[in-house]
N, C-alpha and C positions, 0 to 999 in steps of 0.2 A: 240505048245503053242502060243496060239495067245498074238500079243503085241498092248499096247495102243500106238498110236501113238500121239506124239508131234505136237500139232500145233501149231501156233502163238498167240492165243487167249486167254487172260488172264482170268481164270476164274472169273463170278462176285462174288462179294464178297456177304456172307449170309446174309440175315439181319435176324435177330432176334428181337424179340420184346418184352422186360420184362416188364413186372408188374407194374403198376403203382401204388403207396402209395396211398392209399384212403387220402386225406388232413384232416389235424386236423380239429374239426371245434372250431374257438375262443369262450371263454367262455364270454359273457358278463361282462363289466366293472363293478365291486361291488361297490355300493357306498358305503360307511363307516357312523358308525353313531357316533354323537359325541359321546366322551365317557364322563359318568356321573358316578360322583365317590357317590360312597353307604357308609353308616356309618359300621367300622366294628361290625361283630355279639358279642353281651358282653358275648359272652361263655367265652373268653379268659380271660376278664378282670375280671369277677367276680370269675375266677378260682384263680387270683391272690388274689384278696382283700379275699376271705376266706384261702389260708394257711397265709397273712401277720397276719390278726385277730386272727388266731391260732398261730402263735408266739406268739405276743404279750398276750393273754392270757395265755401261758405257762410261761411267763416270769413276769408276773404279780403274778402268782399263787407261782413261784421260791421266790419272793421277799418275799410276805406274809408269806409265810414258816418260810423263815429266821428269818423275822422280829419278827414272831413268838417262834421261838425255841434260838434266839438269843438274851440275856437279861444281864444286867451287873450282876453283880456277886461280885466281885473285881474292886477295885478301887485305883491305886498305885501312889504315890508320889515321886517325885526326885528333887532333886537340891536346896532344902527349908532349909534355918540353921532360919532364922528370925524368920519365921512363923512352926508352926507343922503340922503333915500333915493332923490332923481333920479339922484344921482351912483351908485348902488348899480344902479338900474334901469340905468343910458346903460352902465353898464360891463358889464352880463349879456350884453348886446346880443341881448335879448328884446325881438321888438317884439307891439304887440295887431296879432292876425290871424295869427299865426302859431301852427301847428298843435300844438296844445296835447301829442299823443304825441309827436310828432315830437324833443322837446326834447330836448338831452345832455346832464345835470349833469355831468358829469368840464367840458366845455369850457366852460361857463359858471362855473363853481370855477376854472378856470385863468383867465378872461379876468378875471373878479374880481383877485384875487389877482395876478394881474402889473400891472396900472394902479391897484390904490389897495393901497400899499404897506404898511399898516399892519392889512391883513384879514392874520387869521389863517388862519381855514378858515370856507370856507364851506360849507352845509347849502340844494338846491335838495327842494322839493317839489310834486306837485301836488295840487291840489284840485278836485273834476271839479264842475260841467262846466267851468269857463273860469276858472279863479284859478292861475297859480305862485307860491308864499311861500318869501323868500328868507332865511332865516336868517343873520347874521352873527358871526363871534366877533373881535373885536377885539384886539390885542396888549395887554397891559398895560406899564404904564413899565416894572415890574422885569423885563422880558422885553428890555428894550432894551439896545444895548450902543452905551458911544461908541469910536470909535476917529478918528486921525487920517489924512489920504490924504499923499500924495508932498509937496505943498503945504503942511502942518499946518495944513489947514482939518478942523473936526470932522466927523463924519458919526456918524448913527445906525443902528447893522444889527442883525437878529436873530438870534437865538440858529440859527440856520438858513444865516447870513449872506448875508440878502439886502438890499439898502441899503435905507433909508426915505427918510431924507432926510439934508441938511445941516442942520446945528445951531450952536451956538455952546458957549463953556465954561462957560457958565452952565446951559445945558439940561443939558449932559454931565454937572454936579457931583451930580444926581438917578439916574445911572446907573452899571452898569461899566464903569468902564476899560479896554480891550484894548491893552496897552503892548509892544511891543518889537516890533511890525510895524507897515506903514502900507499902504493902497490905492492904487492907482492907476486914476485917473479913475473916478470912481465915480459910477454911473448910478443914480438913484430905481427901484424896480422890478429892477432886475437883481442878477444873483448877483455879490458881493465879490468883488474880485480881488487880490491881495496884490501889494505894488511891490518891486520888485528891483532894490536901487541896485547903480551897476556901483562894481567894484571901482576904485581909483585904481592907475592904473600909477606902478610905482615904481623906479627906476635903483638900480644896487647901493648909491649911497651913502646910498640911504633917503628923497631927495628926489624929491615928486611931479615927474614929466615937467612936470607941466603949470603949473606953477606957477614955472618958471626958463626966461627963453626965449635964454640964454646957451649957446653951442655950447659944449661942450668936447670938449679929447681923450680917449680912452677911458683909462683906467689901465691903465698899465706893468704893475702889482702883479698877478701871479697870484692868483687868487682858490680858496680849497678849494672843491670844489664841494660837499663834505660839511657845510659850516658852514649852517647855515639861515641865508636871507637876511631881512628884512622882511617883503617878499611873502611870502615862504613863511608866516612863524608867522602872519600875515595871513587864510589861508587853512585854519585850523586848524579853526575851524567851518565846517561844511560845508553846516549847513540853508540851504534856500532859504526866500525871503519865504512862497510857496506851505505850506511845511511847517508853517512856526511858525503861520500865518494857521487850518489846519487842527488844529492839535495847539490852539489856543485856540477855538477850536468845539468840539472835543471834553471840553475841560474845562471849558467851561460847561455843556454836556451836563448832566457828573457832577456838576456845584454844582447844578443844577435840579434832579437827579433828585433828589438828599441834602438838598431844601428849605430852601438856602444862597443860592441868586441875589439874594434882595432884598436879604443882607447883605454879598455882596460891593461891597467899593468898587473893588478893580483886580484884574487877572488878568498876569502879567508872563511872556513867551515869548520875552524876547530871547535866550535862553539854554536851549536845549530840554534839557540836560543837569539846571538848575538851574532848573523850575519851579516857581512862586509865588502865591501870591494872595493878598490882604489881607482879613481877616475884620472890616469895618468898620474901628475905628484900634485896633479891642484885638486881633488876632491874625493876624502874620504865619507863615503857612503855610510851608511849605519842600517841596516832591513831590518833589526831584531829579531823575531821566528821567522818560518819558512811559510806563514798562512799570508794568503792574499800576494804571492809573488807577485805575479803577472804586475798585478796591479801598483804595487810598491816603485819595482824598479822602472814603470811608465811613468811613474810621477817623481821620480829622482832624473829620470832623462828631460823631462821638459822642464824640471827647475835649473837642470846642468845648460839648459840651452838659453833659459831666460836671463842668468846671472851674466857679470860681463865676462871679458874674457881676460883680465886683469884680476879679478876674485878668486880668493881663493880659502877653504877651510873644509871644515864637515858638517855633510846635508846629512840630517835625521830622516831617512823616512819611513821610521819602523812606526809611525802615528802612536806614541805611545805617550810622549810627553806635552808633543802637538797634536790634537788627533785628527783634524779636519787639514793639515799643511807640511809640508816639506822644512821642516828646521834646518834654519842656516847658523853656521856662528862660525868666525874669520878663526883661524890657526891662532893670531895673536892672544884671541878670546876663549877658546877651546880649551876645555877641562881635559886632558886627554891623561 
């Protein structure tokens, strides 16, 4: 067996030769074009606006239906002892067959409420299918206030000031007194209006014109013009009817709020500097101006409640002679 023999010669090494990748070839730079924005297509949009249309027409057609098949019928009354409930009904001016949505409680509360003078507020509701139920809240006496008109005939108005009616002094002796303004012509249902009597004209020597129908000559006598005449100190107060008439609306406000109205017996405004009121016959009040109400007649109510109920005189609390407290001084003691 023949043997290969070993030489020294290193075999060369093979070469081989693999494959060469065919090279990519680069694809040309894309330029880019601007992009330009298009309007969308209104398929989408007109697909909306016809089902919102078709709502809305289903829901139009739902109301008329109602509006339709829903009709008053009955018409019920509540809370009325003054008035009866046809007069409650003729005054809504709700008739049956009349469309039961249709209704406006704001103008049916106002029609109330201006023809029967002594509703307080009214409450409309409805009850489906065919009932409106009329709620009514009635004034109470101590809600009422007497005062007298131009005439000194009585009348009865609300803490609101709107007239109810005429009365007499007997009906008024169960009420408060409104003292030192009067109305002028005063209509049932209508808002108060305060009377403004005219001043009397007066010649320097202090006699009315109107009441001397004697000519004379004028006086010789230079007169100072600096001296006040009559007329002038005449005119020292300056409130009008209108003022006092509101400044006593708003202090019965504060006596209702401070749960005083059923004990007042009078409220006195002839004097808007020197406001007053009487706490039944045991405690004449004293407010002085009309600044800081609220506050005044809160702190005459809690001395009215602190004091016994055997006491009796006038609380100061216009803080003017006191200024941080409620002045007390007994009837026996009172400078009046």
């Amino acid at each position: 067996m023949a043997t290969r023999e070993k030489t020294g010669r290193k075999r060369p090494p093979v070469q081989t030769s693999r494959p060469q990748r065919p090279q990519r070839k680069r694809r040309p730079k894309r330029e880019w074009e601007d992009v330009v924005y298009t309007q969308p297509k209104p398929f989408q949009r007109n697909r909306f606006l016809l089902r919102l249309a078709t709502v809305l027409a289903v829901v139009i057609a739902i109301i008329m239906g109602i509006s339709v098949f829903f009709k008053v019928e009955n018409i019920t009354v509540s809370g009325a002892s003054r008035y009866s409930a046809w007069e409650i009904r003729e005054a809504s001016g709700i008739r049956e067959g009349s469309q039961l949505l249709g209704i406006n409680e704001a103008q049916i509360s106002g029609r109330i409420i201006s023809q029967l003078p002594y509703v307080g507020s009214v409450r409309v509701s409805i009850k489906l299918p065919d009932t409106v139920h009329i709620d009514i809240v009635e004034m109470e006496r101590q809600e009422l206030y007497g005062i007298l008109d131009q005439n000194d005939t009585w009348w009865l108005i609300s803490g609101e000031g709107r007239v109810l009616q005429q009365t007499d002094s007997a009906t008024v002796a169960g009420c408060t007194r409104i003292e030192g303004v009067k109305l002028e012509n005063p209509q049932a249902g209508e808002q108060a209006a305060a009377w403004q009597p005219e001043p009397e004209a007066t010649d320097p020597t202090g006699d009315a014109t109107g009441d001397s129908t004697d000519q004379t000559e004028p006086s010789s006598e230079a007169t100072d013009p600096s001296e006040p005449t009559q007329s002038t100190e005449a005119t020292q107060d300056t409130a009008t009817a209108a003022q006092k008439l509101e400044m006593a609306l708003a202090l019965a406000e504060q006596l209702a709020a401070n749960n005083l109205k059923d004990k007042i017996a009078s409220i006195q405004v002839e004097d808007l500097t020197q406001l007053e009121f009487w706490y039944t016959q045991q405690y004449q009040v004293k407010l002085g101006d009309g600044s800081n109400l609220a506050y005044k007649v809160n702190a005459a109510a809690l001395a009215i409640r602190q004091l016994a109920s055997y006491e009796s005189g006038v609380l100061d609390a216009s803080f003017t002679t006191w200024p941080d407290q409620v002045g007390y001084t007994p009837f026996g003691n009172a400078d009046n």
